[in-house]
C-alpha positions in Angstrom: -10.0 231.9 -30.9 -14.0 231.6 -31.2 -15.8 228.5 -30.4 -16.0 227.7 -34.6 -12.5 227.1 -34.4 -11.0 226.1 -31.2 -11.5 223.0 -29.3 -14.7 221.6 -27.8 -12.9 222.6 -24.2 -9.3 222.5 -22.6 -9.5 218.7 -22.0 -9.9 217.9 -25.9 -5.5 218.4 -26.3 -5.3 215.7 -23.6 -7.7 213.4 -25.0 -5.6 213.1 -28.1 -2.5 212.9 -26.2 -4.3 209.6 -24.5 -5.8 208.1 -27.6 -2.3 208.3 -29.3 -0.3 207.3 -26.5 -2.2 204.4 -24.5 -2.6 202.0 -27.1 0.5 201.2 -27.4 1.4 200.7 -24.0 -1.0 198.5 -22.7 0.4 195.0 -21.5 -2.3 193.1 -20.0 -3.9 190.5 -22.3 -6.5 187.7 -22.2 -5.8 184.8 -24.8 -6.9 183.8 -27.8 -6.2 187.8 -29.2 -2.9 189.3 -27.9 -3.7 193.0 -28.9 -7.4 192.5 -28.7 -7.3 195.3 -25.8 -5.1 197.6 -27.2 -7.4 197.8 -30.0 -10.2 198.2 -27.9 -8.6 200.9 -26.1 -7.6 202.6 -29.3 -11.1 202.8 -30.5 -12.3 204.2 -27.2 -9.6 206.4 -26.9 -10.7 207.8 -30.9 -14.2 208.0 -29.7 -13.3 210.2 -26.9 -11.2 212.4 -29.3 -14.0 213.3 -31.9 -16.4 213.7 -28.7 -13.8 216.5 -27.2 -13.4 218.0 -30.8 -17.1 218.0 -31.9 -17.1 221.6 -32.3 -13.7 221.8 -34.0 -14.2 220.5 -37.5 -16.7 223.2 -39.5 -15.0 221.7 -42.8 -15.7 217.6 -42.5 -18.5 217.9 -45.0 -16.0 219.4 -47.7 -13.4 216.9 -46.4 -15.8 213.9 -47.7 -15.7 215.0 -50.9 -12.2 214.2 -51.0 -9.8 211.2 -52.0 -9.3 209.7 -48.9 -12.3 210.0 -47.8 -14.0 208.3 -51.2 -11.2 205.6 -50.8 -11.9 204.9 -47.0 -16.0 205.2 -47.7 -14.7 201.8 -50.7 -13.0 200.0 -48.0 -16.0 200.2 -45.6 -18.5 198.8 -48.0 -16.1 196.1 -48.5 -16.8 194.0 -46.3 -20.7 194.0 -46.0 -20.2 192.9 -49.2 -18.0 189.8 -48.1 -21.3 189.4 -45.5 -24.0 189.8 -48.1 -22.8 187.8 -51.3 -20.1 186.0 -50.0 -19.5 183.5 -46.8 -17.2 186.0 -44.3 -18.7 185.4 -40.9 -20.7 188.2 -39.7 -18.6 189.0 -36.4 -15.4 189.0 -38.7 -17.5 192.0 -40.8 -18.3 193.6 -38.1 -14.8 194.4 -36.5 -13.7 195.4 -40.0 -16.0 198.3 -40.4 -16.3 199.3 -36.9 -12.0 199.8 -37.3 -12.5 201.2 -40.8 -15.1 203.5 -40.1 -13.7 204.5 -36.8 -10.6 205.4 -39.4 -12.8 207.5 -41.3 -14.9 209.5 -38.9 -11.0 210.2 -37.8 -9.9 210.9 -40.9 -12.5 213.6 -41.6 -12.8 214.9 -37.9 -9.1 215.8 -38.9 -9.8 217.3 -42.2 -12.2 219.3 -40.8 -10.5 220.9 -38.3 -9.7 224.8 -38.5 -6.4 226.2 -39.0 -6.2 227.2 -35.3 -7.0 223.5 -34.3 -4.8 221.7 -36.9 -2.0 223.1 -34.7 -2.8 222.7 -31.1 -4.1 219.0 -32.7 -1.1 218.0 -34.3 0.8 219.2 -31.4 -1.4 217.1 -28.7 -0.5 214.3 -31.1 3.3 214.4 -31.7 3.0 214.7 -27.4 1.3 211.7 -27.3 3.7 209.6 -29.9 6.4 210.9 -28.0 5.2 210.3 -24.8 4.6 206.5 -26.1 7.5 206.1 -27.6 10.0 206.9 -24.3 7.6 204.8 -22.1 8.0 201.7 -25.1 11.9 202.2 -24.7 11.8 201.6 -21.0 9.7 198.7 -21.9 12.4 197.2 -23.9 15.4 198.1 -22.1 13.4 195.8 -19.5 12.5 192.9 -21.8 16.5 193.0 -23.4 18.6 193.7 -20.0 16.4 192.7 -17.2 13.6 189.9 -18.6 13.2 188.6 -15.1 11.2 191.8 -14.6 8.7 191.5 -17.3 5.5 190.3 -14.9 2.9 190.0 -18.3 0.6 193.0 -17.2 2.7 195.6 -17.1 5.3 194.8 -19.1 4.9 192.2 -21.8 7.1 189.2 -21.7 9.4 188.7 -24.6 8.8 185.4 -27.2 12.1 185.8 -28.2 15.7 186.2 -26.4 17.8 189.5 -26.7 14.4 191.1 -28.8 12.8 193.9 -27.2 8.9 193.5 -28.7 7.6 196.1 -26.8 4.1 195.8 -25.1 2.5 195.0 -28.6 4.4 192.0 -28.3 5.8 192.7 -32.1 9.1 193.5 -32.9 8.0 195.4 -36.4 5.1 197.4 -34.2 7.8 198.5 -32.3 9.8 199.7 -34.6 7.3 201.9 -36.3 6.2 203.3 -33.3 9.7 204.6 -32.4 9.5 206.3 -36.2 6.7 207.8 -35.0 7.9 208.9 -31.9 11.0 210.2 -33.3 8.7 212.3 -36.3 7.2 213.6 -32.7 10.3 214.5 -31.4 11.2 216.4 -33.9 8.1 218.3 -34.0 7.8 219.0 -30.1 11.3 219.5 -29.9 11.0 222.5 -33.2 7.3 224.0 -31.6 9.1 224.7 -28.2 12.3 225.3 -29.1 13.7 222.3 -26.9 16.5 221.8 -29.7 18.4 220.2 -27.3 16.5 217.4 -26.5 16.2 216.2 -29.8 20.1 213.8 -30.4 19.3 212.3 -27.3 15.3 211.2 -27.8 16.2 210.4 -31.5 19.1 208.1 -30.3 17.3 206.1 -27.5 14.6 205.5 -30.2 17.1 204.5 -32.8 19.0 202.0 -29.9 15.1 200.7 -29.4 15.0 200.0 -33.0 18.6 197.7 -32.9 16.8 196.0 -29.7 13.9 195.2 -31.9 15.8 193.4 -34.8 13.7 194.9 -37.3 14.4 195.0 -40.4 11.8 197.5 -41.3 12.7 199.9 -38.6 16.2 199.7 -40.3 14.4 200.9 -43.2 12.6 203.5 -41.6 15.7 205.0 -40.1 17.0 205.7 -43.6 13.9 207.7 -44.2 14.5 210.0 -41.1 17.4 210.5 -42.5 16.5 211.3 -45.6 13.9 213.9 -43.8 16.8 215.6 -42.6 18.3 215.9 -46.0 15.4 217.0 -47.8 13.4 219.7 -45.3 14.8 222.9 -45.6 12.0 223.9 -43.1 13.3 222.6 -39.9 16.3 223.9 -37.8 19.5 223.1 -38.9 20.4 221.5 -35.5 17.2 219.3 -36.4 18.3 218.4 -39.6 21.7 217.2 -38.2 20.0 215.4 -35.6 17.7 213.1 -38.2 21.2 212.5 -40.6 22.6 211.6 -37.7 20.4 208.7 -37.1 22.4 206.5 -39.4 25.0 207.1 -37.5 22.9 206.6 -34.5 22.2 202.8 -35.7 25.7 202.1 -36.5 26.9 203.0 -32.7 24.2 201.2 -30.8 24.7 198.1 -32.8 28.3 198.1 -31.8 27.5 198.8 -28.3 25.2 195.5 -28.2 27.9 193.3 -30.0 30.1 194.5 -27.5 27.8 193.6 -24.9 26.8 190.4 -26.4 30.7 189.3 -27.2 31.3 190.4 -23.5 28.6 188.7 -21.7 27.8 186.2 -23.9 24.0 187.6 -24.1 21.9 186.8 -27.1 21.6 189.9 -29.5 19.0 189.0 -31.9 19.7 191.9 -34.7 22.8 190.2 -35.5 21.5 186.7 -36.6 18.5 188.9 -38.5 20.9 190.6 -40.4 22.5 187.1 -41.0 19.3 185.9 -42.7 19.5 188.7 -45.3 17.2 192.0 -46.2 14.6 189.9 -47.4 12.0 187.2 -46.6 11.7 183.8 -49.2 8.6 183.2 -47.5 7.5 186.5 -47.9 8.4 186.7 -51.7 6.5 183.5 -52.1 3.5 184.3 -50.3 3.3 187.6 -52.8 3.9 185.2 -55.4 0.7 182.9 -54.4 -1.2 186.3 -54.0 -0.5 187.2 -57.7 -1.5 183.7 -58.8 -4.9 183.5 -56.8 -5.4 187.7 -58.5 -4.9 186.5 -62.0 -7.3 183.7 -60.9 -10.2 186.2 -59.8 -9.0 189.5 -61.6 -12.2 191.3 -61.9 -14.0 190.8 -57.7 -11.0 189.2 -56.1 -11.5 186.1 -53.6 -13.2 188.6 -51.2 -12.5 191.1 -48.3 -11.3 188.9 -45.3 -11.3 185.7 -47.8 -7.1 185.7 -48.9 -6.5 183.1 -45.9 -9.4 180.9 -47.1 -8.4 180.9 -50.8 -4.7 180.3 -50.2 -4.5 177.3 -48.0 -7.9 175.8 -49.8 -5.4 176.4 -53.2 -2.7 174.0 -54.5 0.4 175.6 -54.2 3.4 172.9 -54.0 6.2 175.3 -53.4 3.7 177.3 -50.5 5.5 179.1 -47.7 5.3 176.4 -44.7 4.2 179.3 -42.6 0.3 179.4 -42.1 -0.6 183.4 -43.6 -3.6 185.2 -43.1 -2.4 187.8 -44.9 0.4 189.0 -47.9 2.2 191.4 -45.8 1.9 193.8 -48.6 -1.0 196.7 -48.5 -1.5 196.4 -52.5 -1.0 192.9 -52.7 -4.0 192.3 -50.5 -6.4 195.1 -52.0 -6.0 192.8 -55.4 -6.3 189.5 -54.0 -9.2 190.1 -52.0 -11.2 192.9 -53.7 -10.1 192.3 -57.7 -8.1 194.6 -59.7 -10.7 197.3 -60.5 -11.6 197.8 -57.3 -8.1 197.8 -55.4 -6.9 200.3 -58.3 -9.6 202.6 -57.4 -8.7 202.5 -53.5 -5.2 202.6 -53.9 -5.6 205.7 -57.0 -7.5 207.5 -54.5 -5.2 207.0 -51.8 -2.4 207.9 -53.9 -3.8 210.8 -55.1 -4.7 212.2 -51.6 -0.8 211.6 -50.6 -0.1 213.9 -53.6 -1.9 216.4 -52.5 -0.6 216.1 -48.7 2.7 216.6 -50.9 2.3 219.8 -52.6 0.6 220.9 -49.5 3.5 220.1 -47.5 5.8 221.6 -50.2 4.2 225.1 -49.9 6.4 227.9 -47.4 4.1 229.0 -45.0 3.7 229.0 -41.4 2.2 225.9 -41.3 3.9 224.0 -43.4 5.9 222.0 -40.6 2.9 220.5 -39.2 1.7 219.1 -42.9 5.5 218.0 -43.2 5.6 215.8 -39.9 2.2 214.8 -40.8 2.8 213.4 -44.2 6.1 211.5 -42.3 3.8 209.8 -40.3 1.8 208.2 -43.1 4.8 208.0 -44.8 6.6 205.4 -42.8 3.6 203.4 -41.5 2.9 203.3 -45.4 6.7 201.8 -45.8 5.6 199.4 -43.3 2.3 198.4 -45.0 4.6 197.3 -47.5 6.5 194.8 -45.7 3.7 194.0 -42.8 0.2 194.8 -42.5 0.0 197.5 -39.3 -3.0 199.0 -40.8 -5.2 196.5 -39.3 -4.9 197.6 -36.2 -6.6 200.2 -34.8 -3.5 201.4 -32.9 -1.7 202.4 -36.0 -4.6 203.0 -38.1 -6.3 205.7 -36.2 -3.3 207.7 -36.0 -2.9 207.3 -39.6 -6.3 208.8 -40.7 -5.9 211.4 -38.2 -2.2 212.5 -39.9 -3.5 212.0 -43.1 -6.1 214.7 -42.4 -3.6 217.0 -40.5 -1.6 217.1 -43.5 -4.8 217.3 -46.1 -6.3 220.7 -47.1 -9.8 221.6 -46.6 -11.8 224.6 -47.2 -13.4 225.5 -43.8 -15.0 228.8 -44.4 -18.2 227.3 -45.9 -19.4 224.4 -43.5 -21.0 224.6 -40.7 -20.2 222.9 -37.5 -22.5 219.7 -36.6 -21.1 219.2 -33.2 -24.0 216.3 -32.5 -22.7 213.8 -35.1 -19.3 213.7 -33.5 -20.3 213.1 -30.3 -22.8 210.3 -31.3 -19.7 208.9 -33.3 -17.4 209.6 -30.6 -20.3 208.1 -28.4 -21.1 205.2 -30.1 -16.9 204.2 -30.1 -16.7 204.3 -26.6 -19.9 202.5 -25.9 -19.2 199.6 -28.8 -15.4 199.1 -27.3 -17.4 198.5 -23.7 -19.5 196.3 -25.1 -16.9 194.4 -27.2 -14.9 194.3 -24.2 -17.7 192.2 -22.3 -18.8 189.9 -25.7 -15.0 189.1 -25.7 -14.9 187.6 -22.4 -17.2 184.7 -23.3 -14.4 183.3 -25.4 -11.9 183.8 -23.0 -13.5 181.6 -21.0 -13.1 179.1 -23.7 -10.1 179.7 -24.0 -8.4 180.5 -20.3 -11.7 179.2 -18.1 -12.0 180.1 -14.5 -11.8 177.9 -11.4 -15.8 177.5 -11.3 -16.3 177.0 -15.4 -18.8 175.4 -16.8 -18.4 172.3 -18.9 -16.1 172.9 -22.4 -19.2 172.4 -24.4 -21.6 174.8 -22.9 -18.6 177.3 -22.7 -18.1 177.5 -26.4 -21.9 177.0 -27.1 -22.1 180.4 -25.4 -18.9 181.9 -26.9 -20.7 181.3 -30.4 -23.5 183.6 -29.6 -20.9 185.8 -29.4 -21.8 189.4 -31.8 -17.9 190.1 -32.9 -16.1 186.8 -31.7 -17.9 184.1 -32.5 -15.7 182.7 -35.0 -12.9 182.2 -32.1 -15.6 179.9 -30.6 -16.0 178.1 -34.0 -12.2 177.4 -33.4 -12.7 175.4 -30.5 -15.5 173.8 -31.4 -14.3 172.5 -34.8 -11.0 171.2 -32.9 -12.5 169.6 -30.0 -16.0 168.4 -30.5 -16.2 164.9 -32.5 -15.9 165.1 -36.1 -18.9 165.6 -37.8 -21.8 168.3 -39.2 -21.6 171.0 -36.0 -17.9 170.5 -35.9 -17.8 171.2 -39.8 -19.8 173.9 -39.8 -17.5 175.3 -37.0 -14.5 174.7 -39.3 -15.8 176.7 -42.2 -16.8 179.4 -40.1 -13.5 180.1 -38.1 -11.6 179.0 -41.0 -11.5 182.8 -42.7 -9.9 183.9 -39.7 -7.0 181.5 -39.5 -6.4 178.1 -40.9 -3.4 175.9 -39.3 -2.5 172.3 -39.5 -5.1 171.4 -36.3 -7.3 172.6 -38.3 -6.9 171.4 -41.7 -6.8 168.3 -39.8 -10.0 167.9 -37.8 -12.2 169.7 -40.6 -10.8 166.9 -43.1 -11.9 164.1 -40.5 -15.0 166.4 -40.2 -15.9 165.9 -44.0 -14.9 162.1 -43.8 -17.3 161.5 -41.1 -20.3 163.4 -43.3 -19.7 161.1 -46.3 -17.1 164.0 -48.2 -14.0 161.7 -48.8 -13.2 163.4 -51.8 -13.2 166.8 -49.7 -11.5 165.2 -46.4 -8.4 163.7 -49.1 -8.2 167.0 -50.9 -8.0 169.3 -47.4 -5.2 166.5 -46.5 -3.7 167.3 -49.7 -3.1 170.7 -48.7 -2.3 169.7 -44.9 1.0 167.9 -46.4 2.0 171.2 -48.6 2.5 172.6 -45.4 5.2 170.0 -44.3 3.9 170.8 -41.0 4.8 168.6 -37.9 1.3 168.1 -36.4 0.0 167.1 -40.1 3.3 164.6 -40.1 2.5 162.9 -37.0 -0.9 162.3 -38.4 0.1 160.6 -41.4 2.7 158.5 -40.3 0.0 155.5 -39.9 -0.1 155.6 -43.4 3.3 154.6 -43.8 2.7 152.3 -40.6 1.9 148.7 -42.0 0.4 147.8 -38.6 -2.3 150.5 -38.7 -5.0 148.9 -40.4 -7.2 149.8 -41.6 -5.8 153.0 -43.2 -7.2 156.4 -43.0 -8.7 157.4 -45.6 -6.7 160.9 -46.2 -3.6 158.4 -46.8 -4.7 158.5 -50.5 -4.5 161.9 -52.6 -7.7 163.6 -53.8 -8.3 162.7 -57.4 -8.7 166.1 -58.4 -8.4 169.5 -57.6 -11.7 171.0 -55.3 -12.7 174.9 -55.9 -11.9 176.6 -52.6 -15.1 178.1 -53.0 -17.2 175.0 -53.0 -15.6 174.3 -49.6 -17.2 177.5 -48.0 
């Protein structure tokens, strides 16, 4: 093929095969962000992809004409706007558009690819999923059958007894990366006519899925299945393979109960399934979500803003959970950006995975790729139903570059603008670096070395952090004495997470500035959350011997607008 259409050189393949794969498999951590490396590493790993195919994608400038480009370009802007007119910390708006717009340089790098390139792309990434997904089984056979082994930095440790959480350390990320993996299977296992191969690497990612105890990955399984059913494209010892997978499930779950019954090991799938398909805390937070949309139907609370509007709003019958977010794609366009402008995203969206749709409905000889393409956005989108995967990089990036795998885009007309790619691709590599080195200034907050410097100084420097600051606000709010640095601390970290230490020491923080009204009505919300460090706190109001009483021990007298408290 000529240089228009193939790749930038014989190294670009591999480069997608290590931005789709390494992600996922990275271990090593540094508190207070568990994934905070993988997510690096995925945006490096990105960068280096549209650098290796700069010459590769003559059609990006028609790409950005379409759907899901406009709806990516809405989702950018969205939270600059948070920044400008609203109160979202700057570092928090930062790492949203550098993930967003790293998922749209993807997306129309993708897009823009020639057909000679959409195929030796899409098969560098269904290597690269598959490659991830049999390293992330060994992973959990290791975290389930052997825990003793899991050492933190190469493979992650397990929260939770006889679950297998991968080295993304979440039982749901798992699980959607062995869909993935197994959509990759299938397409590896078709292109080189491996047909062989396919039961067994579909079944040890279905077992991975019962080690999980997810229910989603449950879910997803059924879609395989129904992939099977449906593609008259693929072989026919393919399509057995994915309506096996049912099957598949059934089997390893009775080969763990055995194993459990036998050994008396914990098998966490069976007291999932115990608790039922669904989630009450996850109906009601999508409840609360509704309420705080019909509350602010038109601009929403803001991008980043759901977790500040939720636990600053009275809701008696609240999840006791602390959320930062619905756990439902939709949900949270509407809440935080208003109807209008969540319709628009999600129209466009929608209307790009039509088109993916009749694109992959079309018999010709590349309709297979567009196929396992669209199943790749399918399933994560299933996921962004239940969870909120698409705010990490990890599954994000791989997203936008399936979406425009499986997109059509008229090529003949552009011409190729190698030099913008790389300076993307470039800039990518060079931001991850330098987020990797701002990030270690709060680690030292957090996890300080033998020769640290004072707890004061350390977080006086993580606040001058660029994209982390607001993890610095954290500790400073928490630990410093109540009063005006500590409450401006508390406002500022509170749009990333707000729990019941917090609620606490930002309500003493507004006591001690002359706020009592503020401090009783934050308390207010502290006791919706029937949470055990805010019950420890108030039980010297029931304590006749404390004297004299906290203030907080008596209700707000009305109801405060979150927005006042900003």
């Amino acid at each position: 093929m000529s240089s228009r259409t193939s790749p930038s050189n014989e190294a670009a393949p591999l480069g997608l095969v290590i931005a789709a794969a390494l992600p996922p498999l990275l271990a090593y951590n540094q508190t207070p962000a568990a994934t905070l490396y993988n997510q690096l590493l995925a945006l490096a790993g990105w960068g280096l992809v549209l650098v290796l195919w700069a010459r590769s994608a003559p059609g990006w400038l028609a790409a950005l004409k379409g759907p899901a480009a406009l709806g990516m370009l809405l989702l950018f802007i969205a939270p600059l706007t948070s920044f400008l007119w609203r109160a979202l910390p700057l570092s928090l708006a930062l790492s949203a558009m550098a993930v967003i717009g790293a998922g749209l340089a993807v997306l129309l790098l993708a897009q823009g690819l020639s057909a000679d390139a959409r195929r030796v792309a899409a098969e560098a990434l269904c290597w690269g999923l598959l490659a991830a997904g049999l390293a992330s089984v060994l992973v959990s056979l290791v975290q389930v059958f052997a825990p003793e082994l899991a050492d933190g930095s190469l493979i992650a440790r397990s929260g939770v007894v006889g679950s297998a959480v991968g080295n993304l350390r979440q039982p749901n990320h798992l699980a959607s990366l062995m869909m993935w993996s197994s959509i990759g299977a299938v397409f590896v296992t078709e292109k080189r006519g491996w047909r062989w191969a396919l039961v067994p690497l579909l079944w040890a990612f279905v077992f991975t899925v019962v080690l999980s105890a997810s229910r989603t990955g449950y879910i997803g399984i059924a879609m395989l299945a129904i992939w099977g059913a449906v593609d008259s494209r693929l072989s026919r010892s393919a399509r057995l393979g994915l309506l096996c997978t049912p099957l598949m499930l059934g089997a390893s779950w009775w080969l763990m109960s055995m194993w459990s019954a036998e050994g008396g090991h914990a098998f966490r799938a069976a007291s999932r399934l115990a608790e039922g398909a669904g989630s009450p805390s996850r109906l009601a937070i999508l409840r609360d979500a509704w309420a705080l949309t019909l509350a602010n139907p038109w601009l929403g609370v803001g991008w980043g803003e759901f977790n500040f509007a939720w636990s600053l709003t009275p809701f008696p019958t609240r999840p006791i959970a602390f959320f930062d977010h619905t756990h439902n794609l939709p949900a949270q366009l509407a809440v935080e950006l208003g109807l209008p402008w969540a319709g628009a995203v999600l129209g466009l969206l929608a209307w790009a995975l039509v088109k993916t749709w009749r694109g992959a409905a079309a018999d010709d000889a590349d309709a297979p790729l567009r196929r396992a393409a669209l199943m790749i956005v399918l399933t994560i989108g299933l996921h962004s139903l239940l969870e909120y995967p698409l705010w990490y990089a990890y599954f994000l990036l791989p997203a936008c570059f399936a979406l425009g795998l499986a997109l059509p885009v008229d090529t003949t007309a552009s011409r190729p603008t190698a030099g913008l790619w790389t300076g993307l691709g470039g800039l990518l590599i060079a931001g991850s670096a330098f987020a990797l080195w701002d990030y270690h200034r709060v680690v030292a907050i957090y996890a300080p070395p033998a020769d640290a410097a004072p707890l004061d100084e350390r977080i006086a420097a993580g606040q001058h952090s660029l994209l982390f600051s607001h993890q610095a606000d954290y500790a400073a709010a928490t630990s410093q004495p109540p009063g005006p640095a500590a409450l401006a601390a508390a406002r500022r970290t509170a749009f990333s997470l707000i729990d019941a230490r917090l609620l606490m020491h930002w309500s003493m923080s507004l006591e001690a500035t002359g706020d009592v009204e503020g401090a009783r009505y934050l308390a207010d919300r502290l006791r919706e959350f029937r949470n055990p460090t805010g019950d420890t706190w108030f039980a010297t109001c029931d304590d006749p011997a404390s004297a004299p009483a906290m203030k907080q021990c008596q209700p707000a007298s009305g109801i405060v607008d979150w927005r006042s408290l900003r």
